[in-house]
Each structure stands twice: as structure tokens, then as C-alpha cells.
N, C-alpha and C positions, 0 to 999 in steps of 0.2 A: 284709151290708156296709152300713157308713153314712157319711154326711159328716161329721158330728159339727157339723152345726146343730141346735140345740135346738127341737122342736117346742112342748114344752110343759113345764112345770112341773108334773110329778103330786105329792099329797099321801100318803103310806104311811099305806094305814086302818091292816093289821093284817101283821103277819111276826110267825108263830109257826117260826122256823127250818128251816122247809122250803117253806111257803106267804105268797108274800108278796103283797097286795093294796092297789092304787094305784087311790085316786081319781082319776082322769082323762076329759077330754072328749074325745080321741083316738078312734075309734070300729078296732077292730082284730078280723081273724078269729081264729079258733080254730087255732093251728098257724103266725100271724106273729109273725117276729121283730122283738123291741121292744129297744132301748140303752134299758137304767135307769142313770142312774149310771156311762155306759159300760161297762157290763155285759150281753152278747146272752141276752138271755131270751127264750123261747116262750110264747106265750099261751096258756096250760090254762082259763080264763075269762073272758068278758066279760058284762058287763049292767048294765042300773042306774049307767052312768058310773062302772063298776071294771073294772079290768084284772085277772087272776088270772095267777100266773106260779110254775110251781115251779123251787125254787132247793136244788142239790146240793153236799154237804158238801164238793165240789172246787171250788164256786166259790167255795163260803164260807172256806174258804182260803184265797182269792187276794187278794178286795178287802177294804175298809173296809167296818164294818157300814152298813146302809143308814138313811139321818138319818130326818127329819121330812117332809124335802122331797126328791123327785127330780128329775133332768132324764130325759126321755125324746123318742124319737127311733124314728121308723117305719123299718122297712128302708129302703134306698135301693131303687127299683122300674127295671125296663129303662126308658130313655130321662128319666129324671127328670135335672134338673140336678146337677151337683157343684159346691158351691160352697166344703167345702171342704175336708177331703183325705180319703182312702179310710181308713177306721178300719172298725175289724172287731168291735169289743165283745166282744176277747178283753184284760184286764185282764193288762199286764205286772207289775205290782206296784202299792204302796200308797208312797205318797212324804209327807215330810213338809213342813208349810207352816214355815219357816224365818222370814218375815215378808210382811205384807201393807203396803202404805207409798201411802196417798193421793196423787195424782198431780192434775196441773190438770184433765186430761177421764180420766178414771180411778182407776184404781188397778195398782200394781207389786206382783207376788208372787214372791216367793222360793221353791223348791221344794229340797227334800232328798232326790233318789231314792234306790234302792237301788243299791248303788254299781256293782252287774254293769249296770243301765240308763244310766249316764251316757254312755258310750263311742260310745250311740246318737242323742245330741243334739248337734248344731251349731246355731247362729247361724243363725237365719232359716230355720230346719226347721220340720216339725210335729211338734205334740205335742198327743195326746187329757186334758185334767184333767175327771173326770167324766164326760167321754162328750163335752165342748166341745173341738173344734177348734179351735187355735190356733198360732201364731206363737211360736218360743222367740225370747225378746229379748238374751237373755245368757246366754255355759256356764262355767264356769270346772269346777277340779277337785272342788267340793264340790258342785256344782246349778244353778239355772238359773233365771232368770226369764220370766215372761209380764207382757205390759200385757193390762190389761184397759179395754178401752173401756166406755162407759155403756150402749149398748146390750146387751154380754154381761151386763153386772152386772145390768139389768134384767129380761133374759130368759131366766137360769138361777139354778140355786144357787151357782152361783161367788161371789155380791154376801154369803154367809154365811161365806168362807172369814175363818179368823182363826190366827195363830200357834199352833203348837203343835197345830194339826191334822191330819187326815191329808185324802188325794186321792187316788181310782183314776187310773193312770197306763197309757196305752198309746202306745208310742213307736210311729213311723212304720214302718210291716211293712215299706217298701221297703229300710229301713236292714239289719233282720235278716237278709233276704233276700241281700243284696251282702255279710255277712258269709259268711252259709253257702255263698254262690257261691266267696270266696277258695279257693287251695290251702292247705292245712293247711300250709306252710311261711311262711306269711305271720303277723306277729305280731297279738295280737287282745286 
């Protein structure tokens, strides 16, 4: 489980597609789970300020290839704070960047999910892009926007997002949850 506040910004030494290694200052055991990218990886090694983490052709299925730059994020530990919503670094889909539109203290991003995820976003919900926690600012039928403050854009890769991109997407589990709680006579 994590909050999807950004610890750090790790650099990807090397992903040979199954092994992937992130220079990082993060110091992590052997067997913790790490959000790359919003993606729950285990740590297979550490040392020398790299993380080691293997990564299975089921997950490489799900997200976006992994860039240059990651965000990453230690599990959330008993009694640590939440600051900000319960994200799992289970990746619902890959969504596309529709537009990025500069703002006076930010930036405004357009999002293009896959259309079975829309149904799970409201107006002032969360939504994980990349493994970041955030606030949906707008839903219509086609996607949805976040603001991004200066703070986020400094302290993740979100500040690299540009049109015509993509983003791991994890909608709010509470939302799925209260679907699969309905009776199946309810429309969905």
C-alpha cells in the first residue's frame, strides 16, 4: 500500500526486460515494496545506490514502458502518515496525455483513459498518474483533467508529461470496490 507521495525521483541504469535497475538514494531491504512509476515492485537488490527489482511479462502488459526518469515511493509502514489517498501500485491501465496547457502556478493535463476506467472518475476524486496522487479537476465523457501545482512538477516526472503521451493510471480501489459491492441488477 502507498499514498502516492513521491519519495524520490530515481534514474533507470538498466531494464533488460525482465531486470530493471534504478539509481536511487532511497535505502530499501531485500523483499520491500517499492511504487516505480506506480507500479508495486519488490526489491530483488540493493547496493551501491541501486535498487534491483524484477519485473514479469504480466506487468509488462499492463503499463507504459518505463522512461528515463522514475518516481518512486516506499510502502506505506503501520502508523506512518497518509497524506494522500490509499493507492496500491496495482496499474489499472495506460491512459493518454490528450494536452498539457500551462496555468499561472502550474500546469492543466488532459487525460484520455481507457474507456472501461472512465466510469470510475468523479469530480474531486483521486486518481494515481504515475504512482502521483492527485485530485481529478474535471470528467467529461471523453477524460479528465488534473492541475498540477509547482511543487508536484518539481518533485516528480509528471513536469516531463507532453501530448501524445502516455501515463500509468490507477483509479481509486474504493470506486471498484462499491462497483463489485452493487447487485448485478444495477446498471454499470
Amino acid at each position: 500500500m502507498f499514498t502516492g507521495l513521491v519519495r524520490e525521483v530515481g534514474r533507470v541504469e538498466s531494464f533488460d526486460g525482465g531486470r530493471l535497475v534504478v539509481d536511487a538514494a532511497m535505502s530499501s531491504e531485500l523483499g520491500d515494496s517499492v511504487s516505480v512509476d506506480g507500479v508495486c515492485l519488490t526489491v530483488v537488490g540493493n547496493g551501491g545506490g541501486r535498487l534491483s527489482f524484477d519485473v514479469v511479462p504480466e506487468t509488462l502488459a499492463r503499463v507504459k514502458p518505463f522512461g528515463a526518469r522514475v518516481n518512486l515511493e516506499p510502502a506505506l509502514r503501520a502508523g506512518d502518515p497518509l497524506g494522500g489517498h490509499y493507492v496500491q501500485g496495482h496499474v489499472d491501465g495506460v491512459g493518454r496525455v490528450a494536452s498539457v496547457t500551462p496555468q499561472v502556478d502550474g500546469v492543466r493535463v488532459r487525460i484520455e483513459p481507457p474507456p472501461a476506467l472512465l466510469r470510475y472518475l468523479v469530480e474531486k476524486g483521486s486518481v494515481a498518474l504515475e504512482g502521483v496522487s492527485l485530485t481529478v479537476a474535471a470528467v467529461d465523457e471523453t477524460g479528465f483533467d488534473v492541475a498540477l501545482i509547482p511543487h508536484t512538477l518539481a518533485e516528480t516526472t509528471l513536469s516531463e508529461l507532453a501530448a501524445g503521451g502516455s501515463v500509468n493510471l490507477e483509479i481509486d480501489v474504493l470506486a471498484k470496490y462499491v462497483e463489485r459491492l452493487l447487485p448485478d441488477t444495477m446498471p454499470r
